[in-house]
Every structure is written in C-alpha cells, then in structure tokens.
N, C-alpha and C positions, 0 to 999 in steps of 0.2 A: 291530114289523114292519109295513111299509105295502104295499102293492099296486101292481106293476107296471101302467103303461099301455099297453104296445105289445101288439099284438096275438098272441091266445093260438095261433090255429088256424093262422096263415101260420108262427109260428116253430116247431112242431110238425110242418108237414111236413116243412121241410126236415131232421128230425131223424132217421138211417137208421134206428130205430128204429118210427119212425110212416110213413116214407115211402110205403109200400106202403098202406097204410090206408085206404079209399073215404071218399069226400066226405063221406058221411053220418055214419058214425060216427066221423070224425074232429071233426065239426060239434059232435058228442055229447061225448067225451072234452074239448074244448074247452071246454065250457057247463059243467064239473064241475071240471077242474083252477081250482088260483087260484095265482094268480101272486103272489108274495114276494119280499121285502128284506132284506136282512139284512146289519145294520154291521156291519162289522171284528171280530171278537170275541165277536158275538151268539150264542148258543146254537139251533140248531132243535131238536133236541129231547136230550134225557139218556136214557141208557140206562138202562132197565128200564121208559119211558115206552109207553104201548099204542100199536101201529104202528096208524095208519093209514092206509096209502099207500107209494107210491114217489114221489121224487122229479127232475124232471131240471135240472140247473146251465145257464142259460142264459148266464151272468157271471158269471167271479171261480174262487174255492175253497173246498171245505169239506170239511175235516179231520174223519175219521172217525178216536176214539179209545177207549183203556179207561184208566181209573185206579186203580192199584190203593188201597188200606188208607192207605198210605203217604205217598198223593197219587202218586206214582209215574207218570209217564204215557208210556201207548206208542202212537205212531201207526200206525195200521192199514190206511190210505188216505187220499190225496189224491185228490178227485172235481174236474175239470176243469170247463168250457168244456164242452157235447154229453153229459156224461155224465150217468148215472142212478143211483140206488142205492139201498136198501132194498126192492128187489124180492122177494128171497129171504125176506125175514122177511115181507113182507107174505104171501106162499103159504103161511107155516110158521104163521101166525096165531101170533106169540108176539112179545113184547118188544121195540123197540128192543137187538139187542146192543152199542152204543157209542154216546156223545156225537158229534153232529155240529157242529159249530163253524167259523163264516165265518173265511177267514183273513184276506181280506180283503171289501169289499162285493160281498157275492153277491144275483145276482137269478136264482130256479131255478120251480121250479112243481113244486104240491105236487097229487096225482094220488091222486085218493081211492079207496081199495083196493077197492070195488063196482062202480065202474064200469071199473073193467081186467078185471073177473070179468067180467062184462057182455061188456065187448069181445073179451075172450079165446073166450068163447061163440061169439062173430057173426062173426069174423074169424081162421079158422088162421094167417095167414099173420103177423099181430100176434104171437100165440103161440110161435111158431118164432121168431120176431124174440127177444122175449122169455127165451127157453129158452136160444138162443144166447146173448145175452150174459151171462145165469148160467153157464153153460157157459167163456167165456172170462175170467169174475171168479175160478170155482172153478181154472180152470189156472193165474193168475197168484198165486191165494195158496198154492198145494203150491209153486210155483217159488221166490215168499218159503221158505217153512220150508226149503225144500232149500239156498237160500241162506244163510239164516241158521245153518244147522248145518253145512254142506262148506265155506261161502265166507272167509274173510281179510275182515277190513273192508277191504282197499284192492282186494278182487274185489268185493264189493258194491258200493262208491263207484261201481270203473268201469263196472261192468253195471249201475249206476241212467245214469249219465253217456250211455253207450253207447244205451239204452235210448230216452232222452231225445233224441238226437241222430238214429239211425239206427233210424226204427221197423218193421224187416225185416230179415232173412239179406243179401237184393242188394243193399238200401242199403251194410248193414256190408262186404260184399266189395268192392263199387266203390271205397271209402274216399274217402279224399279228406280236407278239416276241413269243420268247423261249429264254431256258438255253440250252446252252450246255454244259457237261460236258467231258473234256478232256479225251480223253480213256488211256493217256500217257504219263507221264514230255516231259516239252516243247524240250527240247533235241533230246528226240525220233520222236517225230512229226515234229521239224525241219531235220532232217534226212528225214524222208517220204517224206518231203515237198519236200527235195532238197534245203533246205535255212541252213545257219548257226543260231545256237540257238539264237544270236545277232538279225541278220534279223526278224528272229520269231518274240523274242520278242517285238524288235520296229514296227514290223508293228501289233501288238493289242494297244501296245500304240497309233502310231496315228489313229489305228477306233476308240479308245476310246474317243480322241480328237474330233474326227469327228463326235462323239455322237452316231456310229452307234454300240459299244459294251461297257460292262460293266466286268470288269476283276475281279474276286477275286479268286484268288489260279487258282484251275481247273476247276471253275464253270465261265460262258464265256454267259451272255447275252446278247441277238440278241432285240432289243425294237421294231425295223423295217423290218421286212426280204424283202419286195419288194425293200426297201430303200437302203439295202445292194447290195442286188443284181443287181439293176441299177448304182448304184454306183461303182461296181467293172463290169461294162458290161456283168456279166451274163444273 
C-alpha cells in the first residue's frame, strides 16, 4: 500500500460529511488521517482484524464481505466514490466484521479512531453528521433482509437496477430512461443480490426480452423506468 499525494484537508471538505467542520479541527483530522492505495484485489483489512478507524473511498471500490467455512462468499457492501465505512464498529470498539477488498484500484483515507473521538468532543455538528449516516447504513441493511426474504431475484435485480439509476421517489415517478453502469462484475453483484451469477445473468436476459433493458458489458439501459418499476411491483 503506498501513500496518496493529493491533498488530505481540501478533499475532506468537500466531503458532506466533513463539510460543516471549522478550519481548525478539520486542519486536525487532516494531520491524523493517511491516505492509501490499494491494487485491484488488495486486501485493507480481514475480518476479525482490530478496528482501528473509519475509512472514507476517495477512488474506485471496496467490497465489504464474509466467507463462510466453505470459502463460501457473500457480499455485504459495495462502498463508492464519497463514501465511508466502518464507523459503527469503530464506536462498538470490536473487530473488523468483514474482509474489505479493492475491487478495483482504490485510493480512500484511513481516519484513526482517537481522533474522531476527539472530534466528536469539539464538534456536535460532525457527530450528527456521523450518527446520520449510521442511521442511513442501518435502514438500507433491514431493507436488504426485507428484500432478500419477500423479494423474487428478478424484484431484487430491478430495485438494485432502479436504485442505481433513480436515486429518489421524483426521480422514479418522472420516469423517463437512463444507463446504468454496473459498479461491479456480475459476480459480485450476484453475491449482494443474494442470487447465483446464473440467476443474475438470466434475469437481464429476460428484461431484455421483455424490452424493459438493454445490456452491453457493464453499461445496462433502463428505456422505461415507470415501466420497470410497475412491472416488477415497485
């Protein structure tokens, strides 16, 4: 793992996260985070490894999973572009709960667990920042199991699809099309899904049938989004 050169404290503001955050102690957080590389494939850390830290993806992807006995693997998360994660475990002071893995070359920053205490101290409004987006992590993984248990893999598919495309209620009612572009081989996403990469597959085959997407490689056009989404009862 090598060390990012761009600077720490300018790409941290513009992160909604940190946005709010005074000069100062953003200065602070700054002088403590370090910035990381990580090839295709690189491990940051294994689960049951001691948390130290949150981290935020400045670049790329990284694949939050668990494996079971078996090798068995289930994905649990895909962390973007802006986003952050292991928050929760750093406050619960316990373990890594999953392997996080580049999927492809990520450069994130890794935010050392003392000094967000620290920050948390000096700064409510970081805190509430913070609080929220555990908050919005914990509703989208009940909405996972509620899916994985009520939903048909080809309602999953389309309310990942959906998801991806129209990231709000007025989006999805204006309708209209869009691309979407796959954030991951169908492999991985059938893991998220909870579907084998088989399933995956043939279910873009038959919305393709069904006229309701267009497939090439990773890029995944929606021509209808109301159309989809009454079609698969969302």
């Amino acid at each position: 793992m090598a060390p990012v050169t761009s600077s720490v404290g300018a790409v941290l503001a513009r992160l909604p996260l940190f946005s709010q955050v005074s000069a100062d102690l953003l200065a602070v957080l700054s002088a403590a985070a370090v910035p990381v590389t990580l090839g295709r494939g690189e491990v940051l850390f294994h689960r049951g490894e001691e948390c130290t830290g949150f981290f935020v993806v400045l670049r790329g992807q990284v694949k939050l999973a668990v494996t079971s006995a078996e090798g068995n693997e289930k994905v649990l998360e895909i962390i973007g572009a802006g986003e952050t994660f292991a928050e929760g475990v750093m406050f619960a002071d316990r373990p890594y709960p999953v392997t996080a893995t580049a999927l492809v070359a990520v450069d994130l920053l890794s935010v050392p667990r003392r000094t967000v205490l620290d920050l948390i101290d000096a700064e409510p409004t970081f805190a509430r920042r913070m609080l929220a987006g555990m908050s919005v992590r914990l509703h989208t993984m009940v909405a996972d199991v509620s899916a994985m248990a009520l939903h048909s893999g080809t309602q999953r598919v389309i309310g990942f699809l959906l998801a991806e495309a129209a990231p709000d209620d007025a989006t999805l009612r204006a309708g209209g099309s869009a691309v979407v572009r796959l954030p991951a081989g169908k492999a991985v996403l059938a893991s998220r899904l909870s579907l084998t990469p088989e399933t995956f597959s043939r279910v873009l085959r038959s919305l393709a049938e069904q006229g309701l997407a267009q497939v090439d490689g990773r890029h995944v056009t929606l021509p209808d989004l109301a159309r989809l989404a009454a079609w698969s009862g969302a």
